[in-house]
C-alpha positions as CSV (number, residue, x, y, z in Angstrom):
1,X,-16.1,-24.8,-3.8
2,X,-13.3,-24.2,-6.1
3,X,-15.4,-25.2,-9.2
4,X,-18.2,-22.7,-8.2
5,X,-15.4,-20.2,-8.1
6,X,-14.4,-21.2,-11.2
7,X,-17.7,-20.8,-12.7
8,X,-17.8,-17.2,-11.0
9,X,-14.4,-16.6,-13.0
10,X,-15.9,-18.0,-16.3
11,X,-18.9,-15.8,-15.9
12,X,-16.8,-12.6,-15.1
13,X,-14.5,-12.8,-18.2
14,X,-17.5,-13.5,-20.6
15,X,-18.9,-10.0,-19.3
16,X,-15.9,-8.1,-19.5
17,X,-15.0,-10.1,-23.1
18,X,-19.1,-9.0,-23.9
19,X,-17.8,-5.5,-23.2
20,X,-20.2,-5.5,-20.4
21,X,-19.2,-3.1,-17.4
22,X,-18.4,-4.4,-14.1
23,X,-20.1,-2.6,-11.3
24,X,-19.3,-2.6,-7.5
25,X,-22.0,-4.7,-6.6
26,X,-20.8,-7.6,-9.5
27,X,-18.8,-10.4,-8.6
28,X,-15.1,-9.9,-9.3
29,X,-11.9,-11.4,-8.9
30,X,-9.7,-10.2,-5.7
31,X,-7.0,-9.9,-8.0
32,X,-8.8,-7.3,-10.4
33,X,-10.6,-5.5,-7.2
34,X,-6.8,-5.4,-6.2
35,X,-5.3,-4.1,-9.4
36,X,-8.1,-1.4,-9.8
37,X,-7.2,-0.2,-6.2
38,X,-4.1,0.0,-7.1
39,X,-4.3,1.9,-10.3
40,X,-7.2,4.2,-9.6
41,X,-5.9,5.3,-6.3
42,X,-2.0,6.1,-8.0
43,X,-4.0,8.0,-10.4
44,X,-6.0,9.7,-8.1
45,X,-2.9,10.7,-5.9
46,X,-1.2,11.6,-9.2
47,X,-4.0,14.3,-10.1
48,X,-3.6,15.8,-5.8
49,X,0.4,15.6,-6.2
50,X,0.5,17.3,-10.0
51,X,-1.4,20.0,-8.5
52,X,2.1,21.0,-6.7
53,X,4.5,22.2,-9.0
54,X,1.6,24.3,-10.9
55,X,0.5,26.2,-7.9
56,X,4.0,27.6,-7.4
57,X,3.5,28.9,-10.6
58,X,0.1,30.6,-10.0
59,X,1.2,34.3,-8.4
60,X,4.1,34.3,-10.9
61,X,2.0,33.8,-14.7
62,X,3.4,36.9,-16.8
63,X,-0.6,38.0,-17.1
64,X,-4.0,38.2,-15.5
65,X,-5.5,36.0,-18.5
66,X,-2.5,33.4,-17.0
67,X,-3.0,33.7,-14.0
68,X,-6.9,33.0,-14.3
69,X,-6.6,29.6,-16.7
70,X,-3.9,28.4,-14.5
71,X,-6.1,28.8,-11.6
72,X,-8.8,26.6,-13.5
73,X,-6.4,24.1,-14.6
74,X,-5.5,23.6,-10.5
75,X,-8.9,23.2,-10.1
76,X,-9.7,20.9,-12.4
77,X,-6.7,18.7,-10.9
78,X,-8.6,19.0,-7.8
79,X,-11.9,17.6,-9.1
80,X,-10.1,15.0,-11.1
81,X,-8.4,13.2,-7.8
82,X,-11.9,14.0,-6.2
83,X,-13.8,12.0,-8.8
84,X,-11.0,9.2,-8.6
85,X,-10.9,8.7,-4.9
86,X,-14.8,8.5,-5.0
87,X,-14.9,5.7,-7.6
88,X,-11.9,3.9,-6.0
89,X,-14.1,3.9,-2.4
90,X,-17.1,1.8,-4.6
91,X,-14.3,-1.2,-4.4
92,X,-14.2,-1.5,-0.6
93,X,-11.7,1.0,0.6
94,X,-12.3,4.4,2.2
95,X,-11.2,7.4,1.4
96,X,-8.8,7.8,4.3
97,X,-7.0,4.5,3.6
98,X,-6.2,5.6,0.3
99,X,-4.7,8.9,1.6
100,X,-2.9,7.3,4.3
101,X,-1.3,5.4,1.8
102,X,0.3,8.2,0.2
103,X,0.9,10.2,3.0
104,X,2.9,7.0,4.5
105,X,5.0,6.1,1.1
106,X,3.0,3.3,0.6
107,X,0.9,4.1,-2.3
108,X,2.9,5.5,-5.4
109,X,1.8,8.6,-7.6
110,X,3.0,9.5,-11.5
111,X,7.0,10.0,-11.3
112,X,6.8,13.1,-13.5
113,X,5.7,15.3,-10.7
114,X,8.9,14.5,-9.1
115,X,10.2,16.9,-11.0
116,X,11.1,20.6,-10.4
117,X,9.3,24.0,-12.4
118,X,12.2,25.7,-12.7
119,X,10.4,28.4,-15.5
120,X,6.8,30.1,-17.1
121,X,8.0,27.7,-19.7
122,X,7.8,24.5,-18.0
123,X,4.4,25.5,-17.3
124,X,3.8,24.8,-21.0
125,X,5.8,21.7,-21.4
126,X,3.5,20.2,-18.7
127,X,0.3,21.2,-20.7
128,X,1.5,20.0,-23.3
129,X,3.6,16.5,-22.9
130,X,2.7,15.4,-19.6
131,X,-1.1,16.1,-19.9
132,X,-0.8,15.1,-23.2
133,X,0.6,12.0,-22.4
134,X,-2.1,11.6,-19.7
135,X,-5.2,11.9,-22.4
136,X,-3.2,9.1,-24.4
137,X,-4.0,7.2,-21.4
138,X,-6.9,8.2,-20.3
139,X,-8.8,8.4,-23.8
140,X,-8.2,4.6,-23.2
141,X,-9.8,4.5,-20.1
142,X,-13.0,6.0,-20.8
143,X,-13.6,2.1,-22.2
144,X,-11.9,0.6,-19.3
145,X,-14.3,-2.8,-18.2
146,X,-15.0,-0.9,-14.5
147,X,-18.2,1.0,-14.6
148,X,-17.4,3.6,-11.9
149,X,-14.1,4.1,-13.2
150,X,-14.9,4.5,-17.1
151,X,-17.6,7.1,-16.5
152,X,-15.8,9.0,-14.1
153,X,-12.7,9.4,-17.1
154,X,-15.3,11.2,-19.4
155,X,-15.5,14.3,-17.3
156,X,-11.7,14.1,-16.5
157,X,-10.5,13.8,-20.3
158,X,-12.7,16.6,-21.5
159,X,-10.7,19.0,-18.9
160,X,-7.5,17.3,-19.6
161,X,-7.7,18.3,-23.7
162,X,-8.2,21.9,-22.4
163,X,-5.0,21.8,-20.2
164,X,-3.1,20.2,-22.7
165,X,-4.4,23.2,-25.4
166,X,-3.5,26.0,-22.4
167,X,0.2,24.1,-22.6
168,X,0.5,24.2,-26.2
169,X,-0.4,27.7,-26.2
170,X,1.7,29.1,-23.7
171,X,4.8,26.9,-25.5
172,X,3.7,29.1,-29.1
173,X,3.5,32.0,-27.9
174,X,7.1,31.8,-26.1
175,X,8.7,30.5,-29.4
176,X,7.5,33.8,-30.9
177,X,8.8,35.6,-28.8
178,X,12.3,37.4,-28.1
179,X,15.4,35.0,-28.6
180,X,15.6,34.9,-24.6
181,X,12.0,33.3,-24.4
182,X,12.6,31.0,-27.5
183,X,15.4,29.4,-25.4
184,X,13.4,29.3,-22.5
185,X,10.9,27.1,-24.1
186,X,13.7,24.9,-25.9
187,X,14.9,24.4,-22.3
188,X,12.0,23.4,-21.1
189,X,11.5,21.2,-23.7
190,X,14.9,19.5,-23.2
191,X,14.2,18.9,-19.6
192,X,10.6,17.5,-19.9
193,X,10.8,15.5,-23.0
194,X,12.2,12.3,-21.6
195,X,10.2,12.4,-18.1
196,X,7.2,12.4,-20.1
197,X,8.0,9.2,-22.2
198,X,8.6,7.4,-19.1
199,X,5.2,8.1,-17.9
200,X,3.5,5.4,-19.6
201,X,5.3,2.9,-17.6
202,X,8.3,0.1,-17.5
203,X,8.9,-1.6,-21.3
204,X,5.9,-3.8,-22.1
205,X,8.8,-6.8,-21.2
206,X,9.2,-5.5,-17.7
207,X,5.9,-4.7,-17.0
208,X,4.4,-6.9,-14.6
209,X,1.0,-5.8,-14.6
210,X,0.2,-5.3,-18.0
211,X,-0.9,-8.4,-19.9
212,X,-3.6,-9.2,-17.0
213,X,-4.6,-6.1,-17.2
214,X,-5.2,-6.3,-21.0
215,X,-6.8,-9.7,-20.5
216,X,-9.7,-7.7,-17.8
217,X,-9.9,-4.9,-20.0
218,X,-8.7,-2.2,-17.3
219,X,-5.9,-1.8,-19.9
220,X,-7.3,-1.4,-23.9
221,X,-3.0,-0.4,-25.0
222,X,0.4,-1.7,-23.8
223,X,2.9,0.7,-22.3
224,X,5.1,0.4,-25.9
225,X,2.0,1.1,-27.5
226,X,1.0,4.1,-26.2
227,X,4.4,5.5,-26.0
228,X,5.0,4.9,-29.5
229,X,1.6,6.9,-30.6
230,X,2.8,9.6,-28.3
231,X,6.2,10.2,-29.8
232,X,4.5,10.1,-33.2
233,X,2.3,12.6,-32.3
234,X,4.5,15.4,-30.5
235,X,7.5,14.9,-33.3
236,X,5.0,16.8,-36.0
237,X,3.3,18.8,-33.2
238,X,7.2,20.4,-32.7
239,X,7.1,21.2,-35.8
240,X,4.7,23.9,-35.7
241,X,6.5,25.6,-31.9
242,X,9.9,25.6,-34.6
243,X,11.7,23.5,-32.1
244,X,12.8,20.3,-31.6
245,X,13.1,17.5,-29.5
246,X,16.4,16.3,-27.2
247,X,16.7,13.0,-29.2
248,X,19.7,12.7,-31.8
249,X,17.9,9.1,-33.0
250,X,14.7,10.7,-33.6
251,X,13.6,10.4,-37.3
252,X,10.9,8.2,-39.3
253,X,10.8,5.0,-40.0
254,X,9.1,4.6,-43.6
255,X,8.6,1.0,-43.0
256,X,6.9,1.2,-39.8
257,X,5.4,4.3,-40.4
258,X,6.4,5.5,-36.7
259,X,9.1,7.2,-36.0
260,X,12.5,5.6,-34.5
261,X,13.4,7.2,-31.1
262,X,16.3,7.1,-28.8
263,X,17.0,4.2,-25.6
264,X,14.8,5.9,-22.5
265,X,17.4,6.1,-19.2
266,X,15.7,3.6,-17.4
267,X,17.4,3.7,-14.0
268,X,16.5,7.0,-14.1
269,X,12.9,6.1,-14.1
270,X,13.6,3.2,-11.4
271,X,15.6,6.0,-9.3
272,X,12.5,8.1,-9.2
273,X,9.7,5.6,-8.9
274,X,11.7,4.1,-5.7
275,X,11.7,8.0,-4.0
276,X,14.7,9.2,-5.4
277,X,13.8,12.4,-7.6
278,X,14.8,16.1,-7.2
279,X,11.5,16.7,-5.7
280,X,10.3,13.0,-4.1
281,X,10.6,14.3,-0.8
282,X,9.7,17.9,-1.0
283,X,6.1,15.9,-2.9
284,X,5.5,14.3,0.1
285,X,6.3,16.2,3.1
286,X,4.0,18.8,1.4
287,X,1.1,16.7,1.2
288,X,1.5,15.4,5.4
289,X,1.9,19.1,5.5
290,X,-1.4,19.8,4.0
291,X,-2.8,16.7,5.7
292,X,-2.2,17.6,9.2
293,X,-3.2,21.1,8.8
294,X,-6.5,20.6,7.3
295,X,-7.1,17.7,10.3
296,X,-9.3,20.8,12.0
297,X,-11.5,21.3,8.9
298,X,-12.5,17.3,8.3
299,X,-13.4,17.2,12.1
300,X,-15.6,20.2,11.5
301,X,-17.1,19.1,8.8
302,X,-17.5,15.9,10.1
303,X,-19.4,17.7,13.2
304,X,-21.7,19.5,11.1
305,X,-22.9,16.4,9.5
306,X,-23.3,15.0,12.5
307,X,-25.7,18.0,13.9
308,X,-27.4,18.1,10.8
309,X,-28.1,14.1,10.6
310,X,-28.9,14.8,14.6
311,X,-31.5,17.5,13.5
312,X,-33.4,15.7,10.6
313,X,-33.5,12.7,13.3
314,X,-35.5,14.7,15.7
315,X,-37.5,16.3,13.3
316,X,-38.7,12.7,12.0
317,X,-39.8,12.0,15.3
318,X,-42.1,15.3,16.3
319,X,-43.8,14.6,12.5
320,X,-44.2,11.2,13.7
């Protein structure tokens, strides 16, 4: 028995080595089925959870143009977690475990959006470090080895570039601006920078997860990797806003052609991750909130189903 399942193992890692896509119906390891549950339903929560601190912001955007491509850009978040939850149900799990996991503490969700929008301007910095730290991830899993998965990141990082452009944008603007909205956007900035590095998880040394993950393909970059890209790439990008960013070691390292950056707080991250942020709570009780209020509308729906399903029954009978 164990050598069969080690020929089933053998099999599975020539495919995914092949670059061949695993689909639900393939053998896989529990340990990857596992992992992808995991991952796909954090990100999935992530994309439900970031829509919070945005839609504060909606009846407040300085213009109807704002107010309108912020609107979108909630949307999209919507669809995203949609898309996510659907392709984490082709691994076994329904749809109601995954949310129950949340809901309950159980199941984690991206630590940035434990953060507070304190300003219009942080509305930029989200387009454009934290999404733009999501696309560095998720331009690498349009590739990931699970079919349902990969395909479904196509759509998403299409609609993430345009979130990350609407941040950008928003962040020029304000530094062209009066001297009060230059500082606003410094500020914001200041306050997002470091959040955002930590997004793309522990170091590569404290990761626990990753080198499997590389080995199965789920992964294509380490943590360190993908930081390090992502620091290269906003350090010119600030140069065009005419600000900087909130790290005194920041400069270029000729030899490595990257550039150099500053220790990351670490407990800070840990503090977070394990519920302890400025907004953990307020996340969460907003999402049971939402949860137990929309209760009527899934039985509803659920009902209507029902009498439709009952309907085309019947009518299968008297054509009969």
């Amino acid at each position: 028995m164990s050598m069969q399942l080690h020929d089933f193992e053998n099999s599975f890692q020539q495919k995914v080595d092949a670059e061949i896509k695993i689909e639900p119906k393939d053998w896989m390891p529990e340990a990857y089925r596992k992992t992808l549950i995991r991952q796909i339903s954090q990100h999935a929560h992530s994309e439900i959870v970031g829509m919070l601190p945005e839609g504060n912001w909606i009846s407040r955007a300085p213009s109807l143009k704002r107010k309108a491509i912020l609107i979108s850009k909630v949307q999209d978040e919507a669809g995203h977690g949609l898309y996510l939850y659907s392709s984490c149900e082709t691994l076994g799990i329904t749809r109601e475990e995954t949310i129950n996991d949340l809901n309950s503490g159980k199941a984690k969700y991206s630590s940035i959006f434990n953060y507070p929008t304190l300003t219009w301007a942080d509305m930029g910095a989200i387009g454009w470090l934290v999404d733009g730290a999501a696309i560095l991830n998720q331009v690498m899993l349009c590739r990931t080895s699970y079919g349902p998965y990969a395909r479904a990141m196509v759509r998403i990082c299409k609609e993430e570039s345009f979130h990350q452009r609407q941040g950008f944008d928003i962040l020029l603007t304000l530094s062209r601006g009066t001297d009060a909205q230059k500082a606003m956007c410094q500020d914001a900035i200041n306050r997002w920078w470091w959040p955002s590095l930590m997004m793309f998880g522990p170091k590569d040394s404290e990761s626990t997860n990753t080198d499997q993950s590389m080995k199965w393909k789920i992964k294509r970059k380490t943590n360190d990797e993908l930081r390090q890209q992502f620091i290269d790439m906003c350090a010119e990008q600030v140069k065009i806003l005419n600000m900087h960013l909130p790290d005194k070691d920041l400069k270029w390292n000729t030899e490595t052609q990257h550039y150099d950056f500053g220790e990351i707080d670490w407990s800070e991250f840990w503090n977070v991750v394990k519920g302890n942020g400025p907004c953990n709570k307020q996340r969460l009780e907003a999402r049971r909130k939402a949860h137990e209020e929309g209760e009527w509308v899934r039985e509803a729906a659920a009902a209507y189903a029902e009498k439709r399903k009952s309907r085309a029954s019947a009518g299968n009978l008297e054509a009969a």
